[in-house]
C-alpha positions in Angstrom: 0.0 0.0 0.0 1.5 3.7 -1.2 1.8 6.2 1.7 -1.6 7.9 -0.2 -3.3 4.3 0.4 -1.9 4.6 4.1 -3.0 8.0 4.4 -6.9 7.3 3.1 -7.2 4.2 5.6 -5.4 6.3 8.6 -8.5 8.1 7.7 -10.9 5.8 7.4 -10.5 4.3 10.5 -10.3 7.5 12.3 -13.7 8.4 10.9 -14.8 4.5 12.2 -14.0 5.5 15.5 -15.2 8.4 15.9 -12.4 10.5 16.0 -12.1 12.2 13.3 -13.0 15.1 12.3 -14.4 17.1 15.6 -12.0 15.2 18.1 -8.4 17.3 19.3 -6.1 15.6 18.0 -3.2 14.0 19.9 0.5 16.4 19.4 3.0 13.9 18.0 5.9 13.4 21.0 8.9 15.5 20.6 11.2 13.4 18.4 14.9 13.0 17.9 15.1 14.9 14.9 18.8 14.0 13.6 17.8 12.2 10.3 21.5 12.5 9.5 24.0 10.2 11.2 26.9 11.6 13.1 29.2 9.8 10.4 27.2 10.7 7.6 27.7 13.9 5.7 24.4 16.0 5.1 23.9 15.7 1.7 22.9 20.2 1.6 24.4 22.0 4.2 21.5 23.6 6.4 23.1 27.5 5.3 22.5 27.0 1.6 19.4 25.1 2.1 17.9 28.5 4.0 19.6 30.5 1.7 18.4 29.5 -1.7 14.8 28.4 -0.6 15.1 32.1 0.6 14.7 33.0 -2.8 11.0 31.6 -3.1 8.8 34.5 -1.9 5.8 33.4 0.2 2.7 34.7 1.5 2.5 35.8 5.3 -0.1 33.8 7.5 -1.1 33.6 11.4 -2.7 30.5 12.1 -4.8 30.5 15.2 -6.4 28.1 18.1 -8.8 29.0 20.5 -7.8 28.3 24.0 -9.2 24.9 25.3 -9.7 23.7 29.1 -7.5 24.9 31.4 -6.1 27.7 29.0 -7.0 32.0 29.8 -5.6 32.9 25.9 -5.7 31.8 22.3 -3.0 30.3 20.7 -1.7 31.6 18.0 2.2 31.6 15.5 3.1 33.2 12.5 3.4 30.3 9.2 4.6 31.2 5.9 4.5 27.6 4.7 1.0 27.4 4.1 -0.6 26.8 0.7 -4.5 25.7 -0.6 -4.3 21.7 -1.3 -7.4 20.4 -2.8 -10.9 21.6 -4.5 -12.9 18.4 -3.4 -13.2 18.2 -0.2 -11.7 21.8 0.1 -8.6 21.0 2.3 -5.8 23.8 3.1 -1.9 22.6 4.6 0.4 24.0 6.9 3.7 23.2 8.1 4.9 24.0 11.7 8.2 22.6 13.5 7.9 19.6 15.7 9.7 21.3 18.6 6.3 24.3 18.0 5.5 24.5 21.6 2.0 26.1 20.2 1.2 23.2 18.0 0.2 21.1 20.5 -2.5 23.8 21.9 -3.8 23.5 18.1 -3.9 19.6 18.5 -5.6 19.6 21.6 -8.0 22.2 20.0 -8.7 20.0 16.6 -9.6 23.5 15.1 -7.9 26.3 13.4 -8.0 30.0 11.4 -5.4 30.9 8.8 -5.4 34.7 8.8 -3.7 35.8 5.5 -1.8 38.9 6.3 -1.7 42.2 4.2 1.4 44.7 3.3 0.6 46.8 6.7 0.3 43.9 9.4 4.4 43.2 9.0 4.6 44.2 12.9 1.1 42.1 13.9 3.5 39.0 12.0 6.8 39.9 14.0 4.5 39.5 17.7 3.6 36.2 16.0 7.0 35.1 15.6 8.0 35.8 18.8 7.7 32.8 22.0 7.2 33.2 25.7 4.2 36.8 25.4 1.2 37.0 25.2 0.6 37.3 21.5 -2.9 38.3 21.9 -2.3 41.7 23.6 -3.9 44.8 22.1 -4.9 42.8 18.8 -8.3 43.3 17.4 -9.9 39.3 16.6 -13.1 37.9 17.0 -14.3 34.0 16.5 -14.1 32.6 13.5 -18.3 31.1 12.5 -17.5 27.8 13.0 -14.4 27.0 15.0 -14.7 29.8 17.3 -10.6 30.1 17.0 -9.4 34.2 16.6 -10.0 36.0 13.2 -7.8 38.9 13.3 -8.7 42.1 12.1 -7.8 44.0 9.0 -6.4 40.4 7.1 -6.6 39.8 3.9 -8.6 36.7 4.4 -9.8 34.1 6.4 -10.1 30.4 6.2 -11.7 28.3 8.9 -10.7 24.9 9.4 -10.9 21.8 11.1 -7.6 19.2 11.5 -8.2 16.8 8.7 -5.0 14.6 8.8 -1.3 15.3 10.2 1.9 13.9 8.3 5.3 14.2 9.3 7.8 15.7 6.9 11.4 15.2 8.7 12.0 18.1 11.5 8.0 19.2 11.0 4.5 18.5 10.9 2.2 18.7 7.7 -1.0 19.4 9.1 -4.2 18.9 6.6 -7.0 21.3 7.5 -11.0 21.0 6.2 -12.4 24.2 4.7 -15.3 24.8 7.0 -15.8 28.4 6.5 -13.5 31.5 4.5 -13.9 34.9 3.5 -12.1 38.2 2.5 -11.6 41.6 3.1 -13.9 43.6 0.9 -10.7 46.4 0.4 -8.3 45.8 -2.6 -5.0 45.4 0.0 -1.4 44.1 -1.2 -0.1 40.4 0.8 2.9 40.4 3.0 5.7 38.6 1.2 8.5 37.2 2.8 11.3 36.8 0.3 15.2 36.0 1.7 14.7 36.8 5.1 12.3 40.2 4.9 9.1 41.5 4.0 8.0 42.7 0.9 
């Protein structure tokens, strides 16, 4: 069975038990994340890799949780590696690093909001990127229709999901999401781009 065949049953049988798609889902352990061995040489040096995938400019995102038992604030980080996946069943993907310690509040919350940043919100981004504060503090949001998880004010757009699947991809996590709501800002307002290491 191919890793799609693998993926569809993981599916499957998470829908059979009744898990899947309105249940948190469980944050993958902390791995050891050296998939090169210490007498092996890394077959791209970690500088150039950076470097030269620098040169891909993305779109700017803050993917958001709400706060689940036990928790007084949202959760929230700033993701560049996002991107729409499929048409039918409308599914959206992010990436976020295993050692994320935010991720697991967005497991245990089984819901999400991409918020797709605009040219003005480069400082809204940099207190996304930033561990250990309250990232919440003095920003404008309100809950998304049907996840209830913090759609920021003054984005470009909004998409409203629900986890779908979560795959790992070496030192991350490739997180599936279902479309269950999205919209846009009425105003014609230009993306923030990151492109080799700044906005633009």
């Amino acid at each position: 069975m191919g890793q799609a065949g693998m993926a569809e049953a993981a599916v499957r049988y998470l829908r059979s038990a009744g898990t899947a798609p309105t249940a948190p889902v469980e944050a993958l352990p902390r791995p050891e994340l050296r998939c090169v061995g210490e007498d092996e040489r890394a077959p791209v040096e970690q500088g150039e890799f950076r470097r030269v995938m620098g040169s891909f400019a993305t779109g700017v995102t803050v993917v958001t949780a709400p706060a689940t038992d036990g928790e007084t604030a949202p959760a929230g980080f700033a993701c560049q590696s996002f991107s729409s996946l499929s048409l039918d069943p409308p599914l959206v993907v992010f990436m976020v690093g295993r050692t994320s310690t935010t991720w697991p509040r967005i497991a245990r919350a089984g819901v999400f909001c991409v918020n797709v940043l605009g040219a003005h919100q480069g400082e809204l981004c940099r207190g996304f990127a930033v561990s250990g504060r309250d990232k919440f503090a003095g920003v404008a949001h309100d809950p998304a229709p049907v996840s209830g998880s913090p759609r920021l004010a003054g984005t470009l757009a909004w998409i409203d999901c629900t986890i779908h699947a979560v795959h790992t991809g070496g030192d991350h996590l490739i997180v599936v999401g279902r479309v269950e709501a999205l919209g846009t800002n009425e105003e014609d307002l230009p993306p923030l781009l990151f492109h080799r290491g700044r906005f633009g």
